[in-house]
N, C-alpha and C positions, 0 to 999 in steps of 0.2 A: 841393117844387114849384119850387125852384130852382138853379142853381150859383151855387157864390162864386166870384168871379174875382183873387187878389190881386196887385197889378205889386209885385212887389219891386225894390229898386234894388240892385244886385250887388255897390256898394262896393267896388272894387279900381281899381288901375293899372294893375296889370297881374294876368297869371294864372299863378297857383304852380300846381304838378304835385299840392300836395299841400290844395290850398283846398277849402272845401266848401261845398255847396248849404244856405241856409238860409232863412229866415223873417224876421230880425231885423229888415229894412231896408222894411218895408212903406210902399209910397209911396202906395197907395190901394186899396181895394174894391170891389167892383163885385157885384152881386146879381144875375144875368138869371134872367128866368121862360124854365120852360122850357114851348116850345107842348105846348097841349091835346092835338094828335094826337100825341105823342109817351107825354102823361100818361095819357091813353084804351087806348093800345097797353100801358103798363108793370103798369099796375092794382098790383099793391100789392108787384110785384118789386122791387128794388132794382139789379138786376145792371147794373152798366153799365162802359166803360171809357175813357179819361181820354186824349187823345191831342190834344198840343200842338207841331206839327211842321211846320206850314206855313212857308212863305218870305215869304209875304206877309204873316203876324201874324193870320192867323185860327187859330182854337182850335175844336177839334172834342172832341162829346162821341158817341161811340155806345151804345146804348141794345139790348141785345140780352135778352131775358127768357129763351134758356136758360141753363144754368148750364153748358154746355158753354163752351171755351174757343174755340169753332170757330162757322162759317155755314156747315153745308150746302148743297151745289146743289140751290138752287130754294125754299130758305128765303132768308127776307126779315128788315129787321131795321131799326130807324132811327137816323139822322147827324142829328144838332145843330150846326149851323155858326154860332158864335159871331165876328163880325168884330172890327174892330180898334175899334169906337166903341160895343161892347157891344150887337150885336142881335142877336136870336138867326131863325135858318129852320130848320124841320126839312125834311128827306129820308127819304123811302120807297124802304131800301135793298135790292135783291132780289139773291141772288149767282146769275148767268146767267153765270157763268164754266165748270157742269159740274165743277167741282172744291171740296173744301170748301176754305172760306177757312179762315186761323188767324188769332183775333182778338182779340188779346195787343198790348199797348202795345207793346211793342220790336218785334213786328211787324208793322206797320202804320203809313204811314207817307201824308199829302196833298202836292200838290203840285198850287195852280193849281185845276180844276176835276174832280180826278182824287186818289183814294185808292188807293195799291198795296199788296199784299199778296202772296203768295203761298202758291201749294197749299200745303196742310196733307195728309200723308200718300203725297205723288206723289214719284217719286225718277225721274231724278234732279228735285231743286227747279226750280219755274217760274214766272214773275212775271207779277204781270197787273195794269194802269192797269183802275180801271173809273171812270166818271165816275157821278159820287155824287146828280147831278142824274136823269139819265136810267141806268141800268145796263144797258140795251141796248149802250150803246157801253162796247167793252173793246180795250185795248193787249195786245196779247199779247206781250212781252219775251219769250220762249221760255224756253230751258234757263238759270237760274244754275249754273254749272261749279263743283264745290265738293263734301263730306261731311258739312259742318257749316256749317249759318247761322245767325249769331246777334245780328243782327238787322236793322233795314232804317230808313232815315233820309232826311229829306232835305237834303240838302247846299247846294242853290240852285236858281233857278227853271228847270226841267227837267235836275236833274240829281238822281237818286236815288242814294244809297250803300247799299252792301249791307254787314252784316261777316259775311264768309265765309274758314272753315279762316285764322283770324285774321290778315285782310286785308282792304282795303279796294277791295270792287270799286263802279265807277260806272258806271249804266246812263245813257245818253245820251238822252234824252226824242226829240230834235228828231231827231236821225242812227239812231235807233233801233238803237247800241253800244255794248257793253259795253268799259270798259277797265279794266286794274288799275291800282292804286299801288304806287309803292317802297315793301320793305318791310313787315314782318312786326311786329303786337304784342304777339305769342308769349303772348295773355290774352285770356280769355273774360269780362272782363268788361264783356257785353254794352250792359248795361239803362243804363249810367253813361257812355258814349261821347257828346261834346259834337260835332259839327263845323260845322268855320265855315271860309271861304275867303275870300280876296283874289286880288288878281293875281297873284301870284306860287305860286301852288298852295294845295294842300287840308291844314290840318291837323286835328288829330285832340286831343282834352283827353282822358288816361285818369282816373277815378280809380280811386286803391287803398286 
């Protein structure tokens, strides 16, 4: 009936190519209940998946009782929005996009008042904003150009990253464009892709 929340402290100065994610440095814990109408919905499933991707420091848990990795259109499903001072709201998520969603951590990614995703099974690939509050309203990004995505991220506040046929495309929230980056990171390895930007451009942390 609850999530653990741990902050870990990262401990570094800087960042080696070759460092790892760990547990060591635990600076606190946090316990949130999770709501009743989520509990009521789950009954005694467990499935659920784990997505910490925001820009603004909210933490999202979705809450889906098939055991498919997907949301069909016109199935429904519920979001857990955990903020930055530990409170939890749920959402009654419905997919009204006509496309099944694919609803795997690496894809799927918030930003703001908006979770993107996209089709699961539709080629070529297509991205869709749906806002998580209400899912009537949807962003339709159109076609991602590409053979292989693998996965989806957010980069900063209206900037979504794709990695696609290993590169890094940015959809553009506000101008509604797609652009690419320099370069190629000739590795799939998706699920482990950090990014973070400054002024001066977008980098990328692989591990291997």
């Amino acid at each position: 009936k609850k999530i653990q929340i741990l902050k870990v402290r990262a401990g570094f100065t800087g960042v080696g190519i070759k460092s790892r994610r760990d547990l060591r440095n635990i600076v606190a814990t946090y316990d949130v209940d999770i709501p009743q109408d989520i509990l009521d919905y789950m009954g005694t499933s467990t499935n659920y998946i784990f997505v910490s991707r925001d820009s603004e420091r909210n933490v999202y848990v979705i809450f889906n009782k098939s055991s498919s990795n997907q949301i069909r259109a016109g199935a429904f499903c519920w979001i857990m929005k955990i903020d930055k001072d530990m409170n939890a709201t749920a959402y009654k998520f419905t997919n009204n996009v006509g496309d099944a969603l694919r609803l795997e951590n690496e894809y799927i990614t918030f930003d703001g008042d908006y979770m993107w995703a996209y089709a699961d099974g539709r080629r070529p690939y297509y991205l869709y904003g749906i806002k998580y509050s209400d899912s009537t309203q949807i962003i339709e990004a159109g076609v991602i150009n590409g053979s292989n995505i693998y996965s989806l991220y957010t980069i900063g506040k209206n900037l979504i990253g794709l990695y696609v046929d290993y590169t890094t495309t940015v959809y553009d929230v506000v101008n509604r464009t797609y652009g690419q980056t320099n370069g190629s990171l000739n590795d799939a390895y998706n699920n482990v892709l950090i990014p973070f930007a400054d002024k001066k451009g977008l980098y990328l942390q692989v591990y291997r």
